[in-house]
C-alpha positions as CSV (number, residue, x, y, z in Angstrom):
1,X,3.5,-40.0,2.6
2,X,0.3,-42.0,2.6
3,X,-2.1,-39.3,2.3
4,X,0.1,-36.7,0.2
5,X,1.2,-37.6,-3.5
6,X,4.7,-36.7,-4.2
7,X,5.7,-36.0,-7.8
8,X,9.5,-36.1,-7.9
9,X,10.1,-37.2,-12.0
10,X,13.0,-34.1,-12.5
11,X,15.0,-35.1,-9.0
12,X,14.6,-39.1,-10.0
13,X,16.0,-38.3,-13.3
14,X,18.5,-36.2,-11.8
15,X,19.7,-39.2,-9.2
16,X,19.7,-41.6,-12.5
17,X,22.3,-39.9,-14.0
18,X,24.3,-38.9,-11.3
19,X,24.7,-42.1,-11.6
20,X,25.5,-42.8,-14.8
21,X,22.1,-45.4,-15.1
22,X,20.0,-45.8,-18.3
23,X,16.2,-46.2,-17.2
24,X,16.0,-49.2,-17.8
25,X,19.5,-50.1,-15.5
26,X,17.5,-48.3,-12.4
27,X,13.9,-49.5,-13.5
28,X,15.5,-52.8,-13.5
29,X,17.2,-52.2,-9.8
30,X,13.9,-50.7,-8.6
31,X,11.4,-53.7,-9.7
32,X,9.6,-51.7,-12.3
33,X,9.4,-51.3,-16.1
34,X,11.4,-48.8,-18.1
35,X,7.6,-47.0,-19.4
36,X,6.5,-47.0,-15.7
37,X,10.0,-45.3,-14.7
38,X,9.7,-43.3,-17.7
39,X,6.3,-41.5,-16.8
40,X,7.7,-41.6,-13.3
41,X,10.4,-39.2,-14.5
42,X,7.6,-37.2,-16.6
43,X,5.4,-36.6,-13.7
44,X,3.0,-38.1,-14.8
45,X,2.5,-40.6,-12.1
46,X,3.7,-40.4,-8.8
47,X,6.3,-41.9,-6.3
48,X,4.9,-44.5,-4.4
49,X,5.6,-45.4,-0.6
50,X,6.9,-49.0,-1.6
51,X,9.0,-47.2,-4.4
52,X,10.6,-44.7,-1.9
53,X,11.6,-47.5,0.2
54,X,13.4,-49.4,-2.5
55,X,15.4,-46.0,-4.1
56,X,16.7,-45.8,-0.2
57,X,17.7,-48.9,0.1
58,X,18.8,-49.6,-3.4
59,X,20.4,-46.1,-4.5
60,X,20.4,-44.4,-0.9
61,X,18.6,-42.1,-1.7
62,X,17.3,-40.1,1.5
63,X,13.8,-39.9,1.6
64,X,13.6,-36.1,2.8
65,X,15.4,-35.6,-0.5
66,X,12.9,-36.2,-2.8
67,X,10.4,-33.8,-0.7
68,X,10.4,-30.1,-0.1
69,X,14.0,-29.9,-2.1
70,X,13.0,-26.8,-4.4
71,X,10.8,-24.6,-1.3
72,X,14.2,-22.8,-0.9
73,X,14.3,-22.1,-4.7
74,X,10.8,-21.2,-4.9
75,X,11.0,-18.3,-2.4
76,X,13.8,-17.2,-3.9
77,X,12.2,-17.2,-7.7
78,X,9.4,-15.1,-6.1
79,X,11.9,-12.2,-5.0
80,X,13.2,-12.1,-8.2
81,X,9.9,-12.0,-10.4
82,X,8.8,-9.3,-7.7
83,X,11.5,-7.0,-9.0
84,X,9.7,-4.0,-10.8
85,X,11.6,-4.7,-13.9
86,X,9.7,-8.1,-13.9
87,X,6.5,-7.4,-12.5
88,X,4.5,-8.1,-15.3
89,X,5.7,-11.7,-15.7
90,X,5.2,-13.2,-12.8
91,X,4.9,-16.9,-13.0
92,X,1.6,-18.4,-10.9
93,X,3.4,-20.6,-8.0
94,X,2.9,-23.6,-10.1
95,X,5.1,-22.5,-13.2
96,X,7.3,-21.5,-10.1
97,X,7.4,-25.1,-9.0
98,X,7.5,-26.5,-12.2
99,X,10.7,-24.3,-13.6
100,X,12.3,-25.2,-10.0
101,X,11.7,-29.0,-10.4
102,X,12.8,-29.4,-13.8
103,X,15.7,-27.3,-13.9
104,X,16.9,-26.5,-10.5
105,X,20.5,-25.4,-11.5
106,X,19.4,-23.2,-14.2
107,X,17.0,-21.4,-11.5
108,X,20.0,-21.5,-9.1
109,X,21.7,-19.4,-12.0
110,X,19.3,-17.3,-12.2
111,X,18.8,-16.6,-8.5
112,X,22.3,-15.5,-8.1
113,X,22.4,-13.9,-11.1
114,X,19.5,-11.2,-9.5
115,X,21.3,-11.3,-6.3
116,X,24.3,-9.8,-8.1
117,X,22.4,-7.5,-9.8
118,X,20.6,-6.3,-7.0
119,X,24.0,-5.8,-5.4
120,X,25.4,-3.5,-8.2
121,X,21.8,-1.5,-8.2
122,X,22.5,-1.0,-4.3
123,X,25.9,0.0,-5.1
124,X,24.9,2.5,-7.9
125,X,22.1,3.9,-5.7
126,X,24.9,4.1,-2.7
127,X,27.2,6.2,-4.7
128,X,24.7,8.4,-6.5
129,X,23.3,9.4,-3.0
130,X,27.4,10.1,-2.1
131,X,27.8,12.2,-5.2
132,X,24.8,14.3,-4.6
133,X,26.2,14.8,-1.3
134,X,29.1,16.4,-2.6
135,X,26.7,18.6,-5.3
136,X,27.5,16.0,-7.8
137,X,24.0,15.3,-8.8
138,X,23.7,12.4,-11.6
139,X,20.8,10.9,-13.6
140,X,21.0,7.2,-12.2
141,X,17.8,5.9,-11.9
142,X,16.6,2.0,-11.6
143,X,13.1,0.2,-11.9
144,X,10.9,1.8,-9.1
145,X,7.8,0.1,-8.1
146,X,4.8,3.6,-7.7
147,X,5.1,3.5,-3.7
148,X,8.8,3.9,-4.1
149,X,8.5,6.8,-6.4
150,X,5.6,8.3,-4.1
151,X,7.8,8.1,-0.8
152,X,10.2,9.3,-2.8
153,X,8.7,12.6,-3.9
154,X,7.4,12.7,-0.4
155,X,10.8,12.7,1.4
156,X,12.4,14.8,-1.1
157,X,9.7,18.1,-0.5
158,X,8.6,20.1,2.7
159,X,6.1,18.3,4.7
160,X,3.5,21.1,4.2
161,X,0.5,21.4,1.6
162,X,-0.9,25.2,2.1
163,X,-4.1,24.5,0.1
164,X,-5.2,21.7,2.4
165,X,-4.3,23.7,4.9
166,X,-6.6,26.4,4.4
167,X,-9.2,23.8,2.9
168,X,-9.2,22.1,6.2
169,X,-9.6,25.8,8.3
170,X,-12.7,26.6,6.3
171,X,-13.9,23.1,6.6
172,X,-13.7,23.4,10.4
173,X,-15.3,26.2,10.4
174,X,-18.4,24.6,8.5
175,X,-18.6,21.8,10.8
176,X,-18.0,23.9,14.3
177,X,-17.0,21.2,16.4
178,X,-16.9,22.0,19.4
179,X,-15.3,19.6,21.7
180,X,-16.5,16.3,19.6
181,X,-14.8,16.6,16.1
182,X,-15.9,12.4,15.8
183,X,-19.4,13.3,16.6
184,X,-19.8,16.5,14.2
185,X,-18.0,14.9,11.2
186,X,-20.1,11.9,11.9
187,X,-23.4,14.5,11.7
188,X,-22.1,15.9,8.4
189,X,-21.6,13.0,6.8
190,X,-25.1,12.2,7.4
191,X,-26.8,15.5,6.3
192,X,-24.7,16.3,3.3
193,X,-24.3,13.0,1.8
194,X,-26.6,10.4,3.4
195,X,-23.5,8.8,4.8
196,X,-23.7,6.3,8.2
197,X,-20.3,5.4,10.1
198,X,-20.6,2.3,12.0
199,X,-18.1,0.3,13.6
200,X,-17.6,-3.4,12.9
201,X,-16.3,-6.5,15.0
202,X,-12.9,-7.7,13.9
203,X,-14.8,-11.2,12.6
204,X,-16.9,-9.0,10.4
205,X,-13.7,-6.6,9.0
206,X,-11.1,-9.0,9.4
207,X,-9.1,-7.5,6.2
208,X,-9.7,-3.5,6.3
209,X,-9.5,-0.9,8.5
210,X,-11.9,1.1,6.9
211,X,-14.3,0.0,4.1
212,X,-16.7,2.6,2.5
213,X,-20.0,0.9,0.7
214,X,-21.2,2.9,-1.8
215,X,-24.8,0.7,-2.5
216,X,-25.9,1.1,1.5
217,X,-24.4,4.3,1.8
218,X,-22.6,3.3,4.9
219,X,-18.6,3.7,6.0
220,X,-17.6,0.8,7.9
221,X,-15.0,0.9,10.4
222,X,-13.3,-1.6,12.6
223,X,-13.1,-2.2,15.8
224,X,-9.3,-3.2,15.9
225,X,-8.6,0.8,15.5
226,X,-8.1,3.1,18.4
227,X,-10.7,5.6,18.7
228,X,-8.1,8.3,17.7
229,X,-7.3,6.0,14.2
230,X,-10.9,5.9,14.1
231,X,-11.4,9.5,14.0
232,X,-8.5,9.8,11.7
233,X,-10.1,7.1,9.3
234,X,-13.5,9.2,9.2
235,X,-11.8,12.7,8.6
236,X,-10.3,11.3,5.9
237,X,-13.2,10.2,3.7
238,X,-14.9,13.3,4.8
239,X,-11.6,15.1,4.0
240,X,-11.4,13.1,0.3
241,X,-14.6,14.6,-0.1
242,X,-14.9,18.0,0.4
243,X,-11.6,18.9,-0.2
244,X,-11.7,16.5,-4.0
245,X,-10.8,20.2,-6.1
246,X,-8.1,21.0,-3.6
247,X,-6.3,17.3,-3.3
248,X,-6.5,16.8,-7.3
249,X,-4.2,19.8,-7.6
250,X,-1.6,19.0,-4.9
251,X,-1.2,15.6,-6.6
252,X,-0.7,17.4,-10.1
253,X,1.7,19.4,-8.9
254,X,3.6,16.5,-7.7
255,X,3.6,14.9,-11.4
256,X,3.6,11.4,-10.9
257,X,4.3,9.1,-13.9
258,X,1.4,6.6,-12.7
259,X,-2.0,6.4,-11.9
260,X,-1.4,3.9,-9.2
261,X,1.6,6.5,-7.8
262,X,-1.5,8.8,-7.8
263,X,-3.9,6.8,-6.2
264,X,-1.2,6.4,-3.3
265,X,-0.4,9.8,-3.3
266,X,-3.9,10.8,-2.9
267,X,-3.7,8.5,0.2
268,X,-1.1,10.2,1.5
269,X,-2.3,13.7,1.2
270,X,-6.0,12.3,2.4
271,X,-4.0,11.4,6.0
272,X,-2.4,15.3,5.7
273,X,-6.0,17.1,5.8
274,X,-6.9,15.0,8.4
275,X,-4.3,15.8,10.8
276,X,-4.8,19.1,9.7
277,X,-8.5,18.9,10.7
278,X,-8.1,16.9,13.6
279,X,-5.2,19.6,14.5
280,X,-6.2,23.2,13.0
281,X,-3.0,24.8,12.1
282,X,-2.9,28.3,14.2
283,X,-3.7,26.9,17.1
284,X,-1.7,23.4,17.1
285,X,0.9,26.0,16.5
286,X,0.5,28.2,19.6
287,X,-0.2,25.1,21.4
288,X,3.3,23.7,20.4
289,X,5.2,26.7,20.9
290,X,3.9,27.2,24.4
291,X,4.4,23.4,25.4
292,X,8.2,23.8,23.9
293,X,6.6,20.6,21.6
294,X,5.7,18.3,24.2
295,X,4.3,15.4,22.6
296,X,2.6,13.9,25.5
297,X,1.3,17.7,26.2
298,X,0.3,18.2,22.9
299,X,-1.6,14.8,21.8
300,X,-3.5,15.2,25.3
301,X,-4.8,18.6,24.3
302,X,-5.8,17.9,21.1
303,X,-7.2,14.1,21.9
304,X,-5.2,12.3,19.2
305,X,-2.3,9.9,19.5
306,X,1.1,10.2,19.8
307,X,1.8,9.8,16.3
308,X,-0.9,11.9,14.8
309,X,0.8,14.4,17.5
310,X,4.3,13.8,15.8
311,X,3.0,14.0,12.3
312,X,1.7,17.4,13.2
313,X,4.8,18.9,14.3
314,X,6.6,18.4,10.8
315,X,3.9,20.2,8.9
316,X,4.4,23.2,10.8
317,X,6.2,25.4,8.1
318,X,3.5,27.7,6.9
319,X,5.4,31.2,5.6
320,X,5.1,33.5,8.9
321,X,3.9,31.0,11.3
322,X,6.4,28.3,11.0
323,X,7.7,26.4,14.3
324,X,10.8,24.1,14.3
325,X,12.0,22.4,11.4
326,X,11.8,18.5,12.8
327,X,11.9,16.0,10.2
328,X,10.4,12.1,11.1
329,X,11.4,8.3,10.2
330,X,9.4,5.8,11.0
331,X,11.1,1.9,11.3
332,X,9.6,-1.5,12.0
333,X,11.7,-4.1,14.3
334,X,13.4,-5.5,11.3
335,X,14.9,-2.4,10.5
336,X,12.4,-1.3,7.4
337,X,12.9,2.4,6.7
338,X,9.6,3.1,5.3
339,X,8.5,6.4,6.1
340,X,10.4,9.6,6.0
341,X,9.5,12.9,6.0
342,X,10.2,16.5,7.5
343,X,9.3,19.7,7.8
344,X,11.5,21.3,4.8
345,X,12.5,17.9,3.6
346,X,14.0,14.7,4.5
347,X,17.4,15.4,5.4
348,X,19.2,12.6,3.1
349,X,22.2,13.8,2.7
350,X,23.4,15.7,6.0
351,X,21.2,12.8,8.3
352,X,21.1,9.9,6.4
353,X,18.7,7.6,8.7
354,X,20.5,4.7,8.2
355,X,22.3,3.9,10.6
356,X,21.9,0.9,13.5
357,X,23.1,3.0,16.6
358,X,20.0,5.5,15.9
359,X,17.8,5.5,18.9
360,X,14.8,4.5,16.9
361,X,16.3,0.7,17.4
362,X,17.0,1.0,20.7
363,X,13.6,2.5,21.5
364,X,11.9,-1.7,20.6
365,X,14.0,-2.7,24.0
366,X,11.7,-0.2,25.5
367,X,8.3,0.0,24.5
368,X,6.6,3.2,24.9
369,X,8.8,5.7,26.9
370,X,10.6,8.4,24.7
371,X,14.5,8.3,24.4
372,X,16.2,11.4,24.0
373,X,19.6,11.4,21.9
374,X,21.9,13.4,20.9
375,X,23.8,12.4,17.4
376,X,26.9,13.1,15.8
377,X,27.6,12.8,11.9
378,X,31.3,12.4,10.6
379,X,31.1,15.5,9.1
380,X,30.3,17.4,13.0
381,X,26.9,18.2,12.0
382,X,24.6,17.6,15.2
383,X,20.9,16.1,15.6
384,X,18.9,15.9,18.4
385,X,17.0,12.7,18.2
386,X,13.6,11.7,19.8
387,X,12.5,8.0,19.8
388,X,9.2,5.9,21.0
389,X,7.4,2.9,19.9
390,X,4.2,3.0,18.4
391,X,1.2,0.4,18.8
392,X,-0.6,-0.4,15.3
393,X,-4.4,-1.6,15.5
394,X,-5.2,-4.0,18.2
395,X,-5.8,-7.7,17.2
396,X,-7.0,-10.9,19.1
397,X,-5.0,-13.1,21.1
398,X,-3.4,-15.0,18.9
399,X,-2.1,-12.3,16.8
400,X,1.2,-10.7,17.4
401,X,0.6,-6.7,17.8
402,X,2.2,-4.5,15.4
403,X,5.1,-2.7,16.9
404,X,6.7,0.4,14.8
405,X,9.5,3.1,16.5
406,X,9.1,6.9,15.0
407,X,12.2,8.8,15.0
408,X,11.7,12.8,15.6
409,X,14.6,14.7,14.7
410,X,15.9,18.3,14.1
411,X,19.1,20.4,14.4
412,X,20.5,20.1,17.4
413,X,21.0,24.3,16.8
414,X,16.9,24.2,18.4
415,X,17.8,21.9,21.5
416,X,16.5,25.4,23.5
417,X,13.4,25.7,22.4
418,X,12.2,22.0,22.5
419,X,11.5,20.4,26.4
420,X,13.4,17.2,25.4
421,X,16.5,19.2,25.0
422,X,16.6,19.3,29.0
423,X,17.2,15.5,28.9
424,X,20.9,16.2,27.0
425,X,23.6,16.3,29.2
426,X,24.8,18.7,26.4
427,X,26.2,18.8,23.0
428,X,29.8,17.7,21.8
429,X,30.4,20.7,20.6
430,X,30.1,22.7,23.8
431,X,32.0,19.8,25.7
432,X,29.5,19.5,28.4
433,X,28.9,15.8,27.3
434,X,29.1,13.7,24.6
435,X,26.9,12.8,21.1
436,X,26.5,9.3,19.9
437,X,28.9,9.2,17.0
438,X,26.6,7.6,13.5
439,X,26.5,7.8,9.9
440,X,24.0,8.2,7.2
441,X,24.3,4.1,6.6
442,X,27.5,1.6,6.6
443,X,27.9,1.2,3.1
444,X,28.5,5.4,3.5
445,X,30.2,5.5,6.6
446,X,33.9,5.5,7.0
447,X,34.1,5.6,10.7
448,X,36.7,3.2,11.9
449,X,36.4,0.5,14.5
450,X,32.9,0.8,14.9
451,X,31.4,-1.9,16.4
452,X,27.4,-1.8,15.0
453,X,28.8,-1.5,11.2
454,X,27.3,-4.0,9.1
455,X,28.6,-3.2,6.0
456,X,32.0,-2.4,4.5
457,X,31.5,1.0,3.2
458,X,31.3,1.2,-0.5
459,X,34.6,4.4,-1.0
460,X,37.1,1.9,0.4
461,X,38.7,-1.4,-0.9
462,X,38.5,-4.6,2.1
463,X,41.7,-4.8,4.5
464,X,42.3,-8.1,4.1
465,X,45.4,-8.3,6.1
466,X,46.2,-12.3,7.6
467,X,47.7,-10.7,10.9
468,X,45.1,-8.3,12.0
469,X,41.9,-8.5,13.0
470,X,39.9,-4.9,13.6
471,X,36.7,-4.7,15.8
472,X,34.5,-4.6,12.7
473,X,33.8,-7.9,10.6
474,X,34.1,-5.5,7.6
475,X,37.5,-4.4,8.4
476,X,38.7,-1.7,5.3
477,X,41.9,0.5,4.5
């Protein structure tokens, strides 16, 4: 308390008249003058240690009370001026602090007043998605932030960009690779545009994976990556590069309202033609078909990872040559959905992704073997489900590792042609074993007495019935 000055003038005013005090009634009880209490209350001097003291033993007042009281309230503030409908008026933290302090049951108001409105925006968004299920489409639509309308675009059309597909064929033929696609790309860099790669220690690149300097000519990248994200990182910028003409386009055609939805979708497509030049099409293809999409076979042969591998497989739709129809989600430990995509679409509506008893989750108790599932919807429609965890860049010691789990998926209709199918004791339509029974999400999901729901599902009112108690906390009729 010595050290750190504590400004308190809105909680002492607050404590005044809860007791029904004039200033100079408390100044009076506290040993000070009514101007000194007064620019006490204004902020405009601080609480001493000898004051504190005398408001706990005079008023009993708790000392923890007139620290730290409006950290809660600040957090919270933050969420709501994060909302895209605000994001232009964000507050700096100490307007945050100030509008906390001084008026604390205002910003209590206003807190719950977002928390209901995000509620009925959840609610909307849940029953626009339930509509379109039923061919119902409607024009709800809320305040996106550019990443949500980029993932959203992204989800909603096939994973598979022929241009940069046959931008990335004629590129490979340019560079002739060989069996060192790191070393060649490297090479070209150099010759066409004067461009060194080097590789930086985490205490020089603490920030960035990869960092491209145009005044030295030199891409930096760091260490922390695996030499797969590494090559990844460098076939992109070369990628961004060549291919300028051909990635310009395929963002046009997706017609983004934004230039920062651009910027990310360029991003996004930049990561495309580098799996695509990591993994030329025809024969990742063959490859894929022959190794009945073996994962472990397939990110072996082509020296990437497993999830370059897995991003492969849902790009492989091109007309003529297409291969299974798998569609990808991608979750951190918390539960985040935020990465969906699939070979002819995210399936939204018949797959949903939501749901707690998907493998994905289970696959963090079990860090890096593959679980094989298959999945039930309430409607009968079958998935089979593959699930692993996936290491992010490596850090030091004394940071925690980032831990993801990537969700492969398709019909259950292609359990044949794919090796995992083996590990299914069969599907619950043939009755040679059974499918885990989920639903796209609980807030969608009437399945009764299920025991991972976490939400009451939005189509049906609350059983509140006294003399029963279901398996579910959200019990419903």
């Amino acid at each position: 308390m010595v050290d750190q000055k504590i400004f308190a003038g809105p909680r002492i005013r607050r404590i005044r008249l809860a007791k029904g005090l004039t200033q100079t009634a408390m100044a009076e009880g506290l040993g000070i003058s009514p101007s000194y209490l007064n620019l006490i209350e204004r902020n405009q001097r601080p609480l001493t240690v000898q004051l504190i003291l005398k408001l706990a033993s005079v008023y009993k007042v708790d000392p923890h009370e007139l620290q730290g009281e409006a950290r809660g309230s600040i957090s919270a503030l933050k969420e709501v001026f994060g909302d895209p409908l605000l994001s232009g008026e964000l507050p700096g933290d100490q307007e945050l602090i100030e509008l906390a302090e001084a008026a604390p049951n205002a910003s209590a108001a206003m807190i719950k007043l977002f928390r209901a409105y995000r509620e009925q925006a959840e609610r909307l968004s849940d029953l626009n998605e339930l509509l379109a299920r039923e061919g119902r489409a409607t024009a709800l639509s809320g305040a996106r932030l550019p990443i949500d309308e980029v993932h959203e675009i992204f989800e909603r059309r096939p994973n598979h960009f022929a241009a940069l597909e046959e931008e990335a064929e004629a590129f490979t033929s340019v560079l002739d690779p060989g069996d060192d696609l790191f070393g060649a790309l490297k090479a070209w860099l150099k010759r066409e545009y004067g461009i060194v790669v080097k590789v930086l220690p985490v205490a020089t690149m603490p920030n960035w994976r990869r960092r491209y300097d145009r005044h030295s000519q030199r891409l930096f990248l760091s260490e922390r990556l695996s030499p797969f994200d590494q090559l990844r990182e460098v076939a992109m910028e070369a990628c961004l590069i060549r291919m300028t003409v051909a990635v310009a386009g395929e963002i046009q055609a997706l017609k983004l309202g934004t230039d920062e939805a651009r910027r990310l979708a360029r991003f996004e497509l930049g990561r495309y033609a580098a799996h695509a030049l990591m993994m030329p099409y025809q024969g990742f293809h063959a490859a894929a078909v022959r190794a009945r999409y073996d994962i472990d076979v397939l990110r072996s042969r082509f020296g990437v990872s497993f999830e370059q591998a897995a991003n492969r497989l849902i790009t492989l739709q091109r007309s003529g040559a297409s291969g299974v129809p798998f569609f990808m989600l991608e979750v951190d430990n918390a539960g985040n959905r935020f990465r969906k995509a699939g070979g002819q679409g995210f399936p939204q509506s018949r797959f949903g992704g939501g749901c707690p008893k998907l493998p994905v989750h289970a696959a963090f108790a079990l860090p890096g073997q593959i679980l094989v599932e298959a999945v039930e919807m309430p409607d009968g429609a079958e998935f089979l489900c593959i699930a692993r965890t996936l290491e992010g860049p490596q850090g030091s010691f004394s940071e925690r590792p980032r831990r993801t789990a990537l969700l492969l998926g398709c019909d259950i209709g292609f359990r044949d042609e794919i090796v995992y199918g083996a590990g299914l004791p069969g599907s619950a339509k043939t009755g040679q074993g059974a499918a885990t029974a989920i639903g796209p999400a609980c807030r969608l999901c009437e399945r009764i007495g299920c025991l991972a729901r976490a939400e009451p599902p939005v189509t049906r009112p609350l059983g509140l019935d006294e003399m029963v108690t279901g398996l579910s906390a959200f019990d419903f009729q």
